[in-house]
C-alpha positions in Angstrom: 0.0 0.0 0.0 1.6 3.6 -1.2 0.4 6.2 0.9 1.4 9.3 -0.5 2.1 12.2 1.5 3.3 16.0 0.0 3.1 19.3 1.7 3.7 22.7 -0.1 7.2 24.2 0.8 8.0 27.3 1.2 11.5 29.1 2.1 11.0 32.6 4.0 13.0 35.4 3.0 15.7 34.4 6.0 16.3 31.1 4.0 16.9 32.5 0.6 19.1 34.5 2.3 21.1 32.2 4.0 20.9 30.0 0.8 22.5 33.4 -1.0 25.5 33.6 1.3 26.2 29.6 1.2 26.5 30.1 -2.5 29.1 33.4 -1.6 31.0 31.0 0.7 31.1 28.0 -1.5 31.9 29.6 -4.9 34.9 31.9 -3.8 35.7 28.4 -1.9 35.3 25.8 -3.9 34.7 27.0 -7.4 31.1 27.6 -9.3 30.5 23.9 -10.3 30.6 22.7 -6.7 28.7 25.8 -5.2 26.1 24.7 -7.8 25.8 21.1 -6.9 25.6 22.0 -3.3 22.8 24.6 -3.9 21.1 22.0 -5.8 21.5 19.2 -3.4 19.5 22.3 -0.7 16.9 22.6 -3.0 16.2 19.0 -3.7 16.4 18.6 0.3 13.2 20.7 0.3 11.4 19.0 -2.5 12.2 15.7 -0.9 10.4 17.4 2.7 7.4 18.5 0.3 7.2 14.8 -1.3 7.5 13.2 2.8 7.7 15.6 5.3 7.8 12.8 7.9 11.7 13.3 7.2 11.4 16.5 9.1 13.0 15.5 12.7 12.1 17.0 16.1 14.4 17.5 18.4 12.9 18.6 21.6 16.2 19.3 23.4 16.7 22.2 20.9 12.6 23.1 20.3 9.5 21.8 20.9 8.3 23.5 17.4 10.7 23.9 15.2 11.4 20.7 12.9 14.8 19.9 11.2 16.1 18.3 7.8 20.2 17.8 7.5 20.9 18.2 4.1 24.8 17.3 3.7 26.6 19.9 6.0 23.8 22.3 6.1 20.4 21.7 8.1 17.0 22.9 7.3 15.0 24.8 10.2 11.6 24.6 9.5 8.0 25.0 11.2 4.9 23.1 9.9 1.4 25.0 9.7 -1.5 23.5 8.1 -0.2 21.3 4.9 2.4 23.4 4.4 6.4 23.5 5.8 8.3 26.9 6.5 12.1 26.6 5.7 13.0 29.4 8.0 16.6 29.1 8.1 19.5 27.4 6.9 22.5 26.6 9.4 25.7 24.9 9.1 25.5 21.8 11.2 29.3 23.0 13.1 27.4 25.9 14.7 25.8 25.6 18.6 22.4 24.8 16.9 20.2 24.2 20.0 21.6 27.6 21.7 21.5 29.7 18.3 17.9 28.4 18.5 17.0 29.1 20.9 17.7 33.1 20.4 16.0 32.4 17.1 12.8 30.8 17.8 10.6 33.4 18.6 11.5 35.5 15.8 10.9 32.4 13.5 7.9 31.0 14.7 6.3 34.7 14.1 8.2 34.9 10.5 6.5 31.6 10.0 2.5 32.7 11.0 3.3 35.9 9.2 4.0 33.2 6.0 1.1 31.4 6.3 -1.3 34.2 6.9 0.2 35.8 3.8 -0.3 32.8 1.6 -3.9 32.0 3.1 -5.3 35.6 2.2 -3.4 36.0 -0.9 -5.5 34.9 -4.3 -2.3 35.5 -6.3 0.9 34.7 -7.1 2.9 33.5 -3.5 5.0 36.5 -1.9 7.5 33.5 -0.3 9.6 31.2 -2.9 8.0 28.0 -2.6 9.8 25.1 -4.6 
């Protein structure tokens, strides 16, 4: 028996952002082909959460809320609402992740509501990437 299971993704302004500067840091690293597989392999990380977001992982020593996805050294930090998952941020797995969100959480969790009331009332094209 398949049961399927998709959710809309969408990645806040925060994300692209961080996605931006990942792609700073890796090409002047690494080189442009590398930077581009890299970017790629984060976007397919959030199609694969919109095809099963039971991949998403909780982790309740770092938040009770908050969901995560590793995608190579890079993880996801996202919020479910409704059908939909909220990539919020986009941290590099060497950081102090449970004490960086910790600061962050509040701020997210609003960024994400904000989202999701933003898609809800708007008839037209989304304001938020979505992939």
């Amino acid at each position: 028996m398949n049961i399927e299971c998709t959710a809309k993704v969408h990645l806040s302004r925060r994300a692209l952002l961080d996605i931006e500067e990942i792609d700073l840091y890796s090409v002047e690293t690494w080189g442009e082909r590398v930077a581009a597989k890299y970017l790629e392999d984060l976007y397919d990380g959030a199609v694969r959460l919109g095809e099963n977001p039971r991949l998403l992982q909780e982790r309740p020593e770092t938040s009770l809320r908050l969901r995560f996805y590793r995608v190579r050294e890079h993880v996801l930090v996202c919020d479910i609402i409704g059908d939909c998952i909220y990539v919020l941020a986009v941290r590099h797995v060497a950081m102090d992740l449970p004490r960086r969100i910790a600061d962050l959480e509040p701020q997210l969790v609003h960024e994400a509501e904000a989202m999701a009331r933003r898609l809800k009332g708007s008839p037209g094209p989304e304001s938020d990437q979505s992939s």
